[in-house]
C-alpha positions as CSV (number, residue, x, y, z in Angstrom):
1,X,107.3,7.2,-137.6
2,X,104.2,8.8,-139.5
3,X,101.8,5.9,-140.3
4,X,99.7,7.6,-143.2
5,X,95.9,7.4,-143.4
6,X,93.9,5.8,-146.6
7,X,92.1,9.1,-147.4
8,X,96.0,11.0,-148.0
9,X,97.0,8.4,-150.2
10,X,93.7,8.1,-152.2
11,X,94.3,12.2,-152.7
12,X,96.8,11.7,-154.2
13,X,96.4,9.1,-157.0
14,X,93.2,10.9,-157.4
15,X,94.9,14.0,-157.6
16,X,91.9,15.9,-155.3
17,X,91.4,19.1,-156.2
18,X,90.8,20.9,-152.9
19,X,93.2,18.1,-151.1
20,X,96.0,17.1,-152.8
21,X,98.4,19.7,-152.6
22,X,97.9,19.8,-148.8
23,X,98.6,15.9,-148.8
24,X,101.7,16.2,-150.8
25,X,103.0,19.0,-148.8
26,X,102.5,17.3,-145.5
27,X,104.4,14.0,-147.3
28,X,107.6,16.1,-148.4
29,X,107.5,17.8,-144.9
30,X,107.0,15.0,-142.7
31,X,109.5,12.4,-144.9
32,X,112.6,15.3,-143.9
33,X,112.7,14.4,-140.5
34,X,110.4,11.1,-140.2
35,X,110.5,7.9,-141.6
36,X,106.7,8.2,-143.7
37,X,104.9,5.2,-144.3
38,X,101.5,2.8,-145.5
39,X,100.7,-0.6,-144.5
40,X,98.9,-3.3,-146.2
41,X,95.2,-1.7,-146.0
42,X,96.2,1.2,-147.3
43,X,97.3,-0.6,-150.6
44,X,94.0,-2.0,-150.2
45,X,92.0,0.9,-150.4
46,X,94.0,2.9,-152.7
47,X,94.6,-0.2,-155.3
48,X,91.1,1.2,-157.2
49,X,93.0,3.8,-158.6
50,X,96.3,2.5,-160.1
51,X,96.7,0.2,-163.3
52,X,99.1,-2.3,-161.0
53,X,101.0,-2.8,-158.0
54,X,104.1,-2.1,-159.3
55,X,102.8,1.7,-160.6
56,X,101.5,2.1,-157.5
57,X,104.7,0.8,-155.4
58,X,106.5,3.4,-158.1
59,X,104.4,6.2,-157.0
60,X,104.9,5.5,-152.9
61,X,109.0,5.4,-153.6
62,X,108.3,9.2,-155.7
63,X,106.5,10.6,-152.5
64,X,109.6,8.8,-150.4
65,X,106.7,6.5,-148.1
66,X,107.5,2.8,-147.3
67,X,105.0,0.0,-146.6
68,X,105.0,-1.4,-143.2
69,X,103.5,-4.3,-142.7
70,X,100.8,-5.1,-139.7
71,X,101.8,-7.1,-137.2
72,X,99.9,-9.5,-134.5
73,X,100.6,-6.9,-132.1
74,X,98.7,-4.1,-134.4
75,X,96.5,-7.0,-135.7
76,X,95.3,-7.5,-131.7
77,X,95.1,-3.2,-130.9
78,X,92.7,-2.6,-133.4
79,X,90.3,-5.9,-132.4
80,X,90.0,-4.6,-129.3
81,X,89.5,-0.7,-130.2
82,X,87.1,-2.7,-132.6
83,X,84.9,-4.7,-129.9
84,X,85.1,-1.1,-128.3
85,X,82.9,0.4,-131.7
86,X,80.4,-2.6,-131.9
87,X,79.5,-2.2,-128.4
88,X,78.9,1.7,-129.1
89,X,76.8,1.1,-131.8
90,X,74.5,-2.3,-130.2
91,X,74.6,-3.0,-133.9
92,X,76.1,-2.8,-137.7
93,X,79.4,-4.0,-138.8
94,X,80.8,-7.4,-138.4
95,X,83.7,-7.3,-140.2
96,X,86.5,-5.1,-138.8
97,X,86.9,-1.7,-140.4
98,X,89.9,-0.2,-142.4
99,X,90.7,2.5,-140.0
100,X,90.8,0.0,-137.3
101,X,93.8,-1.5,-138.6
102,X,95.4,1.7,-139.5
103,X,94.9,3.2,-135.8
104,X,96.1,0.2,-134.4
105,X,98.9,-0.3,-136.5
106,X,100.1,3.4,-135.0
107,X,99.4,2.8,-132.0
108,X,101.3,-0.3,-132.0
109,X,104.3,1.5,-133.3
110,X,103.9,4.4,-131.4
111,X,103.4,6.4,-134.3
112,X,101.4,9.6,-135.5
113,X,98.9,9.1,-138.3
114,X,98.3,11.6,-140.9
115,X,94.8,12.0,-141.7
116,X,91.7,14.1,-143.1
117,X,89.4,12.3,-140.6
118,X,90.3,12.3,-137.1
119,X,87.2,11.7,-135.5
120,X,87.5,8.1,-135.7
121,X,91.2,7.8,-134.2
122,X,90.3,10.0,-131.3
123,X,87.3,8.1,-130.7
124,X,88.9,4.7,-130.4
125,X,92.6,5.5,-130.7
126,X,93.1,8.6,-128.4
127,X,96.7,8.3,-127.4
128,X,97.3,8.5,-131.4
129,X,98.9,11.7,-132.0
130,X,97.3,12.9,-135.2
131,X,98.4,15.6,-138.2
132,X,95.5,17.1,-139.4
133,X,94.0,20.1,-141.9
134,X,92.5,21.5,-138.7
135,X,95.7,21.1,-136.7
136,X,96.9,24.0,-138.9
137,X,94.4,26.3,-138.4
138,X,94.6,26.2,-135.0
């Protein structure tokens, strides 16, 4: 499974100049041999730039992605990787993070994410396997 990042998404709907076509094109690729999907936060994020959920559901079922939902399991990874980040950084957030439930909603499912922003997941998700821009370049 490919567990997609916020930041593809939002390219999207936005229609990015310099990053859409790239997130599309990872999307079509991916969804031929992987099941490609969202989860709740994602929605979250992304729900700024659609009219309603039901245009918004309409555009996920065009890019073939399906929303999987978090789980206690994925709920309880991405505490943890979050206790991990406040202890880092002595001070700051209090409330968990959106890329905290993302990584640990992949790693729970044992799935790659496909993101613009690595740095994050292989700070405090590193057995995440990750598609990237600069995974291409490579």
């Amino acid at each position: 499974m490919i567990l997609i990042d916020s930041n593809i998404i939002i390219d999207i709907i936005e229609n990015d100049p310099r990053w859409s076509d790239w997130s599309i094109e990872q999307i079509v690729q991916l969804s031929a041999e992987h099941d490609v999907a969202i989860n709740e936060v994602v929605i979250a994020e992304a729900a700024p730039g659609m009219a309603t959920l039901e245009a918004f559901r309409r555009e996920m079922e065009r890019i073939d992605v399906t929303i999987e939902s978090i789980d206690a399991d994925a709920a309880f990874l991405a505490g943890r990787a979050f206790r991990a980040y406040r202890q880092r950084r002595r001070e700051g957030a209090k409330s968990i993070l959106a890329d905290f439930l993302i990584g640990g909603h992949a790693q729970a499912l044992n799935a790659t994410v496909l993101t613009r922003d690595p740095r994050f997941y292989r700070s405090y998700f590193p057995t995440v396997p990750l598609i990237t821009p600069e995974a291409e370049s490579a």
